[in-house]
VEXDREN-2710 file (C-alpha; in Angstrom, 1 decimal):
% VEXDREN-2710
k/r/px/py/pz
1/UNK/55.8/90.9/115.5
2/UNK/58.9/92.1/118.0
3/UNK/57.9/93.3/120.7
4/UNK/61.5/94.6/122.4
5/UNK/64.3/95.1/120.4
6/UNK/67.9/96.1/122.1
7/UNK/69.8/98.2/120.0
8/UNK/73.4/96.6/119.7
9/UNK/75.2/99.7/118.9
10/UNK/75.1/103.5/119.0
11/UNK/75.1/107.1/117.2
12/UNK/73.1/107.7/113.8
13/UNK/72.8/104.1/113.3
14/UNK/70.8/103.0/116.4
15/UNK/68.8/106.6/116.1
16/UNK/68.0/104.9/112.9
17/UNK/67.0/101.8/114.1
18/UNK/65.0/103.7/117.2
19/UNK/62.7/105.3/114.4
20/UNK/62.1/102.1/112.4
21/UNK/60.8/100.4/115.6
22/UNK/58.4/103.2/116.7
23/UNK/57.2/102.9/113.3
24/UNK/56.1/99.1/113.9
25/UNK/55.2/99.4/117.8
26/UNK/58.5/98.2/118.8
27/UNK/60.0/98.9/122.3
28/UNK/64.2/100.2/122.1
29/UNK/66.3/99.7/124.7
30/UNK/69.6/101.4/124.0
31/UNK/73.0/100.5/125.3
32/UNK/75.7/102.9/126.3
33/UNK/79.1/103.4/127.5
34/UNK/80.6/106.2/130.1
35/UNK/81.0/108.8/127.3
36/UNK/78.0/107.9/126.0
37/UNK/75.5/108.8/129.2
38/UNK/73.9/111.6/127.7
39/UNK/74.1/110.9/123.8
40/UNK/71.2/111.0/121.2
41/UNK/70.4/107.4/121.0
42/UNK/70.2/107.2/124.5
43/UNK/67.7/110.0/124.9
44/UNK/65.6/108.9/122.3
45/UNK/65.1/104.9/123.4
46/UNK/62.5/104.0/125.9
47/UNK/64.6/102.2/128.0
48/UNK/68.9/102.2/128.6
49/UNK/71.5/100.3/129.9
50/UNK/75.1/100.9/130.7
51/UNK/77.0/98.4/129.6
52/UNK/81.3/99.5/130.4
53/UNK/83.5/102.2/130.1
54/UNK/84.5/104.2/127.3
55/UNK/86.6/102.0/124.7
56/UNK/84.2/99.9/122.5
57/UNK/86.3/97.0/124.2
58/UNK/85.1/97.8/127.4
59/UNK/81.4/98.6/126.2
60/UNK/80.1/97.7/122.9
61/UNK/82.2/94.8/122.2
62/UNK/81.1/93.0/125.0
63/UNK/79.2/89.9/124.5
64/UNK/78.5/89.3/127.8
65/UNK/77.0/92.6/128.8
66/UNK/75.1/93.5/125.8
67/UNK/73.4/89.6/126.2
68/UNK/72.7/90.3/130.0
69/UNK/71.1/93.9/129.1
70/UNK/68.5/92.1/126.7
71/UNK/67.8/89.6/129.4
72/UNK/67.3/92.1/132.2
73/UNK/65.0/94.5/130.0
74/UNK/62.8/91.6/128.6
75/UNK/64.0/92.3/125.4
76/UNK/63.1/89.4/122.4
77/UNK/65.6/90.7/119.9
78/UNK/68.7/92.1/119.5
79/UNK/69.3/94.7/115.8
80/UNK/73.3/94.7/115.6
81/UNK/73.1/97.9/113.3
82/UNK/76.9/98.4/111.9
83/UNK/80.5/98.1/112.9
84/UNK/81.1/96.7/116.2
85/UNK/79.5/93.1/116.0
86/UNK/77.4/93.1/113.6
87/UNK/79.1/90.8/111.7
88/UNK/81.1/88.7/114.4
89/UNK/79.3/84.6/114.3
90/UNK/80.1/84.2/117.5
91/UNK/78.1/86.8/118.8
92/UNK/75.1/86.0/116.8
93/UNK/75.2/82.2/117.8
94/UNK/75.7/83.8/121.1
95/UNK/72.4/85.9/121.0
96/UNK/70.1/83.0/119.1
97/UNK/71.6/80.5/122.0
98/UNK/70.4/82.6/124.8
99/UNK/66.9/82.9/123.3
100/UNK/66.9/86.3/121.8
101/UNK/66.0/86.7/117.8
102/UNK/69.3/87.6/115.8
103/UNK/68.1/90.6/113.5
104/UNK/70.6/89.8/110.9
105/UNK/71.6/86.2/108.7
106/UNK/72.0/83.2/110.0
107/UNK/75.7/82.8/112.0
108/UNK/76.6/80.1/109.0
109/UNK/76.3/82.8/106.5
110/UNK/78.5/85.6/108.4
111/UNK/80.9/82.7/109.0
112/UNK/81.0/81.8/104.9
113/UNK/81.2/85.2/103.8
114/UNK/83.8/86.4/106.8
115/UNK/86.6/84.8/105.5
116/UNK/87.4/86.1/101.3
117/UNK/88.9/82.9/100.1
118/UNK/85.8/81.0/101.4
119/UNK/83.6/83.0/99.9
120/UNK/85.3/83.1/96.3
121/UNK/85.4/79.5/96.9
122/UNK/81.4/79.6/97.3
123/UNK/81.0/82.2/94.4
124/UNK/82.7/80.2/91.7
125/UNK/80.8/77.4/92.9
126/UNK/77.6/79.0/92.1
127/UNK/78.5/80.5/89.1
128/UNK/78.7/84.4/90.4
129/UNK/81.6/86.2/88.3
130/UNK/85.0/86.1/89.8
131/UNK/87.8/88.3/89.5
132/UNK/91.1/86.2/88.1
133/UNK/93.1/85.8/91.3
134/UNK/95.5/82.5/93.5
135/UNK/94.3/81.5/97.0
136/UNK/95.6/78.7/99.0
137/UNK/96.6/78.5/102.9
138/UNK/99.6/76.1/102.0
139/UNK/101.4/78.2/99.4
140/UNK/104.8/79.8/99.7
141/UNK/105.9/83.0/98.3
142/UNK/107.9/81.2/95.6
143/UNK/104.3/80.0/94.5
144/UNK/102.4/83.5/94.9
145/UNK/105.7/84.4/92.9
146/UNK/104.3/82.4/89.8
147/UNK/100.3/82.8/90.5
148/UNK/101.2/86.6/89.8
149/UNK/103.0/86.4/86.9
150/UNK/99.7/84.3/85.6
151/UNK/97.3/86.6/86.7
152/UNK/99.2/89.6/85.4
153/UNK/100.4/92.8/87.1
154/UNK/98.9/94.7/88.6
155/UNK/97.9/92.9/91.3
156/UNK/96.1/93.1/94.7
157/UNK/97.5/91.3/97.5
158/UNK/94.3/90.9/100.2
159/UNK/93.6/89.8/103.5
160/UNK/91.8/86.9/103.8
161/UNK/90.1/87.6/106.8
162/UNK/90.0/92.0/105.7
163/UNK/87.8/94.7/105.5
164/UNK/87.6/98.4/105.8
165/UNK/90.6/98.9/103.7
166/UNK/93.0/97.1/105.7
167/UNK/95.3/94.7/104.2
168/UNK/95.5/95.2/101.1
169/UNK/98.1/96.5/98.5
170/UNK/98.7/97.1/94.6
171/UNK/101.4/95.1/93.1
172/UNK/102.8/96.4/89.9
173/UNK/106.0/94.6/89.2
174/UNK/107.5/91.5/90.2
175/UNK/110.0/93.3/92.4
176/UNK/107.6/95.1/94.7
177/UNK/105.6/91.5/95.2
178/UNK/107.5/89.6/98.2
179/UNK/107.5/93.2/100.2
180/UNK/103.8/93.9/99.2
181/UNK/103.3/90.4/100.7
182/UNK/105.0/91.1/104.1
183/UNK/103.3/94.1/104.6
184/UNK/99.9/92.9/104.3
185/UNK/100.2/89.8/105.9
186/UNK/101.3/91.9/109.1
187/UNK/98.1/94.2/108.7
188/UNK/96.0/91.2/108.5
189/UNK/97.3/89.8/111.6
190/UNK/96.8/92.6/113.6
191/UNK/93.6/93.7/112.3
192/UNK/92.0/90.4/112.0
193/UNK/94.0/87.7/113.8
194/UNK/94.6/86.5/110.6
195/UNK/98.0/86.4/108.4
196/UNK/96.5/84.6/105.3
197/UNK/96.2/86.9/101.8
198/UNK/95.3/86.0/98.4
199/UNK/95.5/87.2/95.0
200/UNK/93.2/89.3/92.9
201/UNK/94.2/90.9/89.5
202/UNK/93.4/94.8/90.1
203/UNK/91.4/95.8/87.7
204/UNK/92.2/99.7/86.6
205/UNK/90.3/102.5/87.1
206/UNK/87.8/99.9/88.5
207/UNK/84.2/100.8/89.3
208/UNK/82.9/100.0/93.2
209/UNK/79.1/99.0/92.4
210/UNK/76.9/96.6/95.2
211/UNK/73.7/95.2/95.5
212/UNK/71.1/95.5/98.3
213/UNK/69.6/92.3/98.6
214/UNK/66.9/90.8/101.1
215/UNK/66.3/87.5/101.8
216/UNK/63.2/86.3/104.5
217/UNK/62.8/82.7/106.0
218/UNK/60.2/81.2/103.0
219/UNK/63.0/80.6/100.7
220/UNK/62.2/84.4/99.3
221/UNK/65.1/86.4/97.8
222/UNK/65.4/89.4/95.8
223/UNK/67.2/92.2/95.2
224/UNK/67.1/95.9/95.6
225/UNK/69.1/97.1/92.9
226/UNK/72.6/98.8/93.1
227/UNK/74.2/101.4/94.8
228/UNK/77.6/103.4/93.4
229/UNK/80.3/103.7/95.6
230/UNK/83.2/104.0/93.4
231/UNK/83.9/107.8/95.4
232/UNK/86.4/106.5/97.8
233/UNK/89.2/107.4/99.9
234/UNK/91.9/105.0/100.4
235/UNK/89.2/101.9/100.1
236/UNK/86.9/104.1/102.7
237/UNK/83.7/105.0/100.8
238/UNK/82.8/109.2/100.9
239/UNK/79.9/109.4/98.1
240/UNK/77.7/106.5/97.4
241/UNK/74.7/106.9/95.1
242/UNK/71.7/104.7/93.0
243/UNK/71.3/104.1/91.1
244/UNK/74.8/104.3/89.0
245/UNK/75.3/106.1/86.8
246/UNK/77.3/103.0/84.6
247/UNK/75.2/100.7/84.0
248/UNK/73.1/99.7/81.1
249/UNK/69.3/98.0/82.0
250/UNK/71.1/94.8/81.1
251/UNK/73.6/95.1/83.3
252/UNK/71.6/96.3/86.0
253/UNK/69.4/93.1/85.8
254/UNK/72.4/91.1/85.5
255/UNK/74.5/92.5/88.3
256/UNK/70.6/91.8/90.5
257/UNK/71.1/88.3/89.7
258/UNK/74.3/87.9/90.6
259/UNK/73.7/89.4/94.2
260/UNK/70.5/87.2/94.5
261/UNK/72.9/84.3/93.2
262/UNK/75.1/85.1/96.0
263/UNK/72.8/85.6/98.6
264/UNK/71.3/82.1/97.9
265/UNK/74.7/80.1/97.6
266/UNK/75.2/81.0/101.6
267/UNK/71.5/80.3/102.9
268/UNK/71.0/84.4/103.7
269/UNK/68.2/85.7/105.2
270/UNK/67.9/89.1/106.3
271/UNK/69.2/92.5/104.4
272/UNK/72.8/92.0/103.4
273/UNK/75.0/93.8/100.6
274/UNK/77.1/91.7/97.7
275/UNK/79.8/93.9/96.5
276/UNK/81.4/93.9/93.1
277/UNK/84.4/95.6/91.2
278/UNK/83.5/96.4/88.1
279/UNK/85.2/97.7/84.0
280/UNK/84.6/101.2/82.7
281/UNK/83.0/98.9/80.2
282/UNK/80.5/97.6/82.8
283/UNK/81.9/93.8/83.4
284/UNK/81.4/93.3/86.9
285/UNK/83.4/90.5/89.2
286/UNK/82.4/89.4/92.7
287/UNK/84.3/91.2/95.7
288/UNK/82.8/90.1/99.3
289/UNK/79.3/90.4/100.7
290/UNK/78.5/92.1/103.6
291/UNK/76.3/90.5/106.1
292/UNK/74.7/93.2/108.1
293/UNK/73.5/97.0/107.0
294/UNK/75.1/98.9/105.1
295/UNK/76.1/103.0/106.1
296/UNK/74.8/103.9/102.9
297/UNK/71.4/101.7/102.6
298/UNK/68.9/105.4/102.7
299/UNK/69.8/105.7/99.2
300/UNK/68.3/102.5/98.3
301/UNK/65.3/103.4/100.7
302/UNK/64.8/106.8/98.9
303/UNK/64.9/105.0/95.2
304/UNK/62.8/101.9/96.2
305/UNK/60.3/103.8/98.9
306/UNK/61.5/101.1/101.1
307/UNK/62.6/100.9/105.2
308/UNK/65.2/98.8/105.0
309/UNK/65.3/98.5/109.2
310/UNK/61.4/98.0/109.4
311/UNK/61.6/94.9/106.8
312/UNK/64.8/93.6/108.9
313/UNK/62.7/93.6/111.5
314/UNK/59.7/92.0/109.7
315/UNK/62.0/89.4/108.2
316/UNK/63.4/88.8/111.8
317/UNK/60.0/87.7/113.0
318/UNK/59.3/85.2/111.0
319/UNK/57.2/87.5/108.3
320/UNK/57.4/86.4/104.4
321/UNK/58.8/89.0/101.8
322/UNK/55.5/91.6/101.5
323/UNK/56.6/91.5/97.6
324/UNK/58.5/89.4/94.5
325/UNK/61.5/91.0/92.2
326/UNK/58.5/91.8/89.6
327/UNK/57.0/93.9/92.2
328/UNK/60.3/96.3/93.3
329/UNK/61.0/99.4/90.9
330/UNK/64.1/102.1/90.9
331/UNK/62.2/105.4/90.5
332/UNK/64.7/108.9/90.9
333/UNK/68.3/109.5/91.9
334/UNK/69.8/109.7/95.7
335/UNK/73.3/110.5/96.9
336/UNK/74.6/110.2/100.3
337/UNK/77.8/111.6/101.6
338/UNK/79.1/111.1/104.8
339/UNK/80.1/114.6/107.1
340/UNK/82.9/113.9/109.4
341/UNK/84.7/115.8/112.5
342/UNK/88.1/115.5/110.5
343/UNK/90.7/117.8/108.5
344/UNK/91.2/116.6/105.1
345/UNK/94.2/119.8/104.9
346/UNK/95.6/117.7/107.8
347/UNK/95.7/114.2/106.5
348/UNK/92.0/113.4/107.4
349/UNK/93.2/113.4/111.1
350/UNK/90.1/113.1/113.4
351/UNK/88.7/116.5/114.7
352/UNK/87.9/115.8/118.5
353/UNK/86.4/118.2/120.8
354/UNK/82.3/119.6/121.6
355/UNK/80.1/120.0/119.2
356/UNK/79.3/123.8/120.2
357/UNK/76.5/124.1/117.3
358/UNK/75.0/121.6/115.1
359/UNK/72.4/122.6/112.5
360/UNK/71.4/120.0/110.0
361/UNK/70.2/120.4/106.6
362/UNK/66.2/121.1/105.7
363/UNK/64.3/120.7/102.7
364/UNK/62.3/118.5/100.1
365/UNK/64.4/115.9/99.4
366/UNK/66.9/115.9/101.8
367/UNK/67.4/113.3/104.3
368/UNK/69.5/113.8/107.5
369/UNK/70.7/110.5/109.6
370/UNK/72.9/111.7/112.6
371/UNK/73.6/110.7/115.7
372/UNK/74.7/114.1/117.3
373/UNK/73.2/117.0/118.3
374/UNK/74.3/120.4/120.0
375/UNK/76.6/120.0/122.9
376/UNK/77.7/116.9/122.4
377/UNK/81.1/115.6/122.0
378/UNK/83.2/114.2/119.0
379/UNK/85.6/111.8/121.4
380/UNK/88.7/109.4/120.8
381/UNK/87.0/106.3/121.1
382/UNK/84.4/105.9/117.9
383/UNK/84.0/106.8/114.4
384/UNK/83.9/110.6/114.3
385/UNK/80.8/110.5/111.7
386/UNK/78.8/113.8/112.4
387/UNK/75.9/113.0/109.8
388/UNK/74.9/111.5/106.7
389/UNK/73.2/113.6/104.2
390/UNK/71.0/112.0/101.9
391/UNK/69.5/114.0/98.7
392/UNK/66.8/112.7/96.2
393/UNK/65.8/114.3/92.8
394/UNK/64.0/112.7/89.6
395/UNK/67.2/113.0/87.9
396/UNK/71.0/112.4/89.1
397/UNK/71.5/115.9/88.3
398/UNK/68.5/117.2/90.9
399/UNK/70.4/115.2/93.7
400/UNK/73.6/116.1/92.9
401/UNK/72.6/119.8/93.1
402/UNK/70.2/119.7/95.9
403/UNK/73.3/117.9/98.0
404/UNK/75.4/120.9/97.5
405/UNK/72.6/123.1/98.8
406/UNK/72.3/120.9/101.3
407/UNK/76.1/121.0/102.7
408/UNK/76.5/124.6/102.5
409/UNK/72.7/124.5/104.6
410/UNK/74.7/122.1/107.4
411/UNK/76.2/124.5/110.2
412/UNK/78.9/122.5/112.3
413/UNK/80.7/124.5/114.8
414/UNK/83.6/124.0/117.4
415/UNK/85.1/120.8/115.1
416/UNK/86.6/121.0/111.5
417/UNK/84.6/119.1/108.7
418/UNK/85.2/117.7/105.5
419/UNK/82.0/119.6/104.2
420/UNK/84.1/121.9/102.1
421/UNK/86.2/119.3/100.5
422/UNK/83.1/117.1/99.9
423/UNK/81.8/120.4/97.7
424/UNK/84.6/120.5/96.1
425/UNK/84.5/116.7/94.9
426/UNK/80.8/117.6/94.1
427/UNK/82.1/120.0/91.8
428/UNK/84.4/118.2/89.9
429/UNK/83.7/117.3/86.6
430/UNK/84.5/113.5/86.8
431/UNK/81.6/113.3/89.3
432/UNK/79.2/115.7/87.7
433/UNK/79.6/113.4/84.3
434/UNK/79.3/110.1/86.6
435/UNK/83.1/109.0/85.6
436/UNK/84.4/108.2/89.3
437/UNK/86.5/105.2/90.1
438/UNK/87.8/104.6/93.0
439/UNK/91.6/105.7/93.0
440/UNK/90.3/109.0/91.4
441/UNK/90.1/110.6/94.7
442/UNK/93.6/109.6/95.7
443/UNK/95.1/110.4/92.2
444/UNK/93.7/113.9/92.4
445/UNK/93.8/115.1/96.4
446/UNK/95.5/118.1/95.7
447/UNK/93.0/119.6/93.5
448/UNK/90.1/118.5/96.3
449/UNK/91.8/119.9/99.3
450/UNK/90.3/123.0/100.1
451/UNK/92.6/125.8/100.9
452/UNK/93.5/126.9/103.9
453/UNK/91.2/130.4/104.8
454/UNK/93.8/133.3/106.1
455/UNK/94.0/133.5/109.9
456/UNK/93.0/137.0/111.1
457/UNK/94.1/139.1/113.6
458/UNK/92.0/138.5/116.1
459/UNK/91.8/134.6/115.1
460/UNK/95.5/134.7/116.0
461/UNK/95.0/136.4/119.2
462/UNK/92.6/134.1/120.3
463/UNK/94.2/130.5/119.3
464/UNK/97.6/132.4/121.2
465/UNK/95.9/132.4/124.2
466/UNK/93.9/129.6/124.2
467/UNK/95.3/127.0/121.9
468/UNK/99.1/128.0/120.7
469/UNK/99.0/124.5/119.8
470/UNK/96.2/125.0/116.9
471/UNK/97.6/128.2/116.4
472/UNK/100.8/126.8/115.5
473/UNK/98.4/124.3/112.4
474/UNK/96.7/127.4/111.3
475/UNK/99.5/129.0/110.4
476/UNK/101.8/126.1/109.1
477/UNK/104.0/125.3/111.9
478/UNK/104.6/122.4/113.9
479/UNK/103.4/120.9/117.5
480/UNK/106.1/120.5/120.0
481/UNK/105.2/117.4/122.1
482/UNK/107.0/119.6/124.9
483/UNK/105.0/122.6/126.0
484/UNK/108.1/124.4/127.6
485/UNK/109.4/124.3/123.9
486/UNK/106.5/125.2/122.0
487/UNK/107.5/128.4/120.4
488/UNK/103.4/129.4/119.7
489/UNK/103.1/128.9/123.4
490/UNK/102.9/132.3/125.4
491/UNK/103.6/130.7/129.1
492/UNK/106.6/128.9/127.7
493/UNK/108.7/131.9/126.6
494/UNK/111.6/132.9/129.3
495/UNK/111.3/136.5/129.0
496/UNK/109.8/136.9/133.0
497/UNK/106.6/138.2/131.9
498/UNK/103.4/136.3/132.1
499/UNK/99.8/137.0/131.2
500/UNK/98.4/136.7/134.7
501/UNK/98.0/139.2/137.7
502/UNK/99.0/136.4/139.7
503/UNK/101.9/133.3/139.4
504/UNK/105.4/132.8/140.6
END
């Protein structure tokens, strides 16, 4: 077994990791930047190293530093976790070339599955169910032009190199095609480095359904079963559940397959996720496969009885699978959704500023993953993810309702939230019956936006003299970029008179 492991990453997902290794005897040494000094994950490890300033470029995206940390500590392993570069096959090769263990797939696989049109061109070759699409690195738009009108509109144009959202756009007519074309190729290249998009029909009202699967060094691979994740918000994932609520048993099995299919057809070893699109009716296509952790994987945990981390770990030291498919059961329902510092009556704009209070839910079968705690800060610089909370109940209707307890439980003060808009999703009858796909959140915004509570006197007061700035959202108005013309701004007015004993 490991006996150091540097954790590659920060907030919930390296507090995560921190408790999966003191649950197998592992040492942590945490990394951190500037902002970072005094945050959770750094409390919690046994040993921590600064690694840059504040930007992830600066910090968490440095090879070089994160590298020279293990190698100063005495680590023997390095656990990516998420985001940042868990998925970047330079880094691994970098990591497994200095003589640390890679906790994650071998770099060959990241590379296959990084790049979309490699990996259809890997899926069709092993038989995994494509959606109808047009890929090729030589084609001009005159060509795309024609591959459309084959395929049939709609379409999705897609970034080759994409993920997280980015890149992609829905073609319905011919017209819209050449401009739908432009735009995404310019996303791509400044997202990814990497101009090159392909074709996918776009299947309507579409169903987001992946499968956990694990592969270890023996030549062992199974699957997991399937999480739901068809609750999304322009392509970023808010509710994601398992097991879903679509599929039949024989569709279940057969979706399993087609992630262990997948998994095999790229050499994988270690936890990874294959992600499919699929019909209200249930057909399911290949999308892309995820080569790291997923944010969502303690559903699967709480279905299967199951730490995904510790068996990373495990896998990562050279132990064989501790079971076969034959052996692995789905027993209960599990939701997770995903609390953020952010304004959903503001356009989702990031809510930055101290965490003045943070109380997490409690209960039986709830499950709370967070990375913050009182007093700290929600900054610029990362993903403003407060918490996920993760429910569990024998039926789909126990988690569902045991997740709303557990929101209006969660007490979040001194940054906005998109609890009560999560509530309100909870409460809608497409996701009490199960019926979500993924443009239903964007079709129907207006009905999940919460309204805006009335400001009170003394509200007003306040925000007047501390922040005319918010005072000026709360009420409706807008913010001047120029204090001295900020009409909600006291000390801005020319009328000679100024709240302050003192002053010229």
């Amino acid at each position: 077994m490991l006996k150091k492991c540097l954790i590659a990453n920060r907030g919930e997902i390296a507090v995560r990791i921190i408790r999966a290794c003191r649950g197998l005897g592992i040492a942590t040494v945490a990394v951190y930047s500037d902002v970072d000094a005094r945050a959770k994950h750094v409390r919690l490890a046994d040993e921590a190293v600064r690694v840059g300033e504040a930007s992830p470029a600066s910090s968490y995206l440095r090879t070089d530093r994160l590298i020279e940390a293990a190698q100063q500590t005495g680590t023997d392993c390095i656990h990516p976790g998420y985001g940042f570069l868990s998925e970047n096959a330079a880094f691994a090769q970098a990591v497994i070339d200095a003589g640390l263990v890679w906790v994650g797939p071998p770099p060959s696989a990241i590379q296959a599955m990084g790049v979309k049109t490699e990996a259809r061109s890997l899926m069709e070759a092993a038989g995994v169910p494509l959606v109808p699409g047009f890929q090729s690195a030589e084609a001009d738009d005159d060509r795309f032009v024609q591959e459309a009108a084959r395929i049939g509109y709609p379409v999705m144009v897609k970034a080759a190199g994409g993920g997280g959202g980015k890149g992609i756009r829905i073609v319905r007519a011919e017209t819209d095609l050449l401009p739908a074309l432009e735009s995404a190729r310019r996303e791509a290249q400044k997202a990814f480095n990497d101009p090159r998009v392909f074709l996918e029909r776009y299947i309507e009202r579409g169903r987001h359904i992946e499968v956990q699967v694990l592969a270890d060094q023996h030549g062992n691979t199974v699957h997991l079963f399937e999480r739901e994740c068809s609750a999304q918000r322009r392509h970023q994932k808010v509710i994601e559940e398992s097991p879903s609520p679509l599929l039949t048993d024989e569709q279940r099995a057969a979706i399993g397959k087609a992630g262990v299919d997948a998994a095999r057809a790229v050499g994988y070893v270690n936890a990874g996720t294959v992600e499919f699109i699929a019909t209200p009716s249930g057909e399911f296509f290949f999308l892309e496969m995820n080569t790291r952790l997923q944010v969502e994987h303690p559903v699967t945990e709480l279905v299967t009885g199951l730490d995904l981390v510790q068996l990373q770990l495990r896998v990562a030291s050279g132990e064989p699978l501790p079971f076969s498919q034959a052996d692995l059961t789905q027993c209960g329902h599990a939701v997770e959704c995903r609390v953020y510092a952010e304004d959903p009556a503001n356009g989702f704009l990031p809510a930055i500023g101290p965490v003045l209070r943070f109380i997490p839910p409690e209960g039986v079968g709830v499950r709370v993953d967070s990375g913050i705690q009182t007093g700290d800060e929600v900054t610029i610089h990362y993903d403003p993810m407060v918490a996920k909370v993760i429910t569990y109940g024998a039926t789909r209707t126990d988690a569902l309702e045991r997740m709303r307890g557990a929101l209006r439980q969660t007490v979040v003060q001194g940054v906005t939230t998109n609890i009560p808009f999560l509530l309100r999703l909870l409460d809608h009858p497409a996701t009490v019956s199960g019926e979500l796909d993924t443009t239903f959140i964007d079709q129907n915004l207006a009905d999940l936006l919460p309204a805006r509570p009335p400001l009170d006197d003394a509200a007003a007061i306040a925000l007047a003299l501390s922040e005319p700035s918010r005072l000026a959202q709360a009420v409706g108005g807008s913010i001047s970029a120029d204090p001295s013309t900020d009409p909600y701004n006291p000390w801005a007015r020319p009328d000679g008179f100024r709240l302050s004993s003192q002053g010229n």
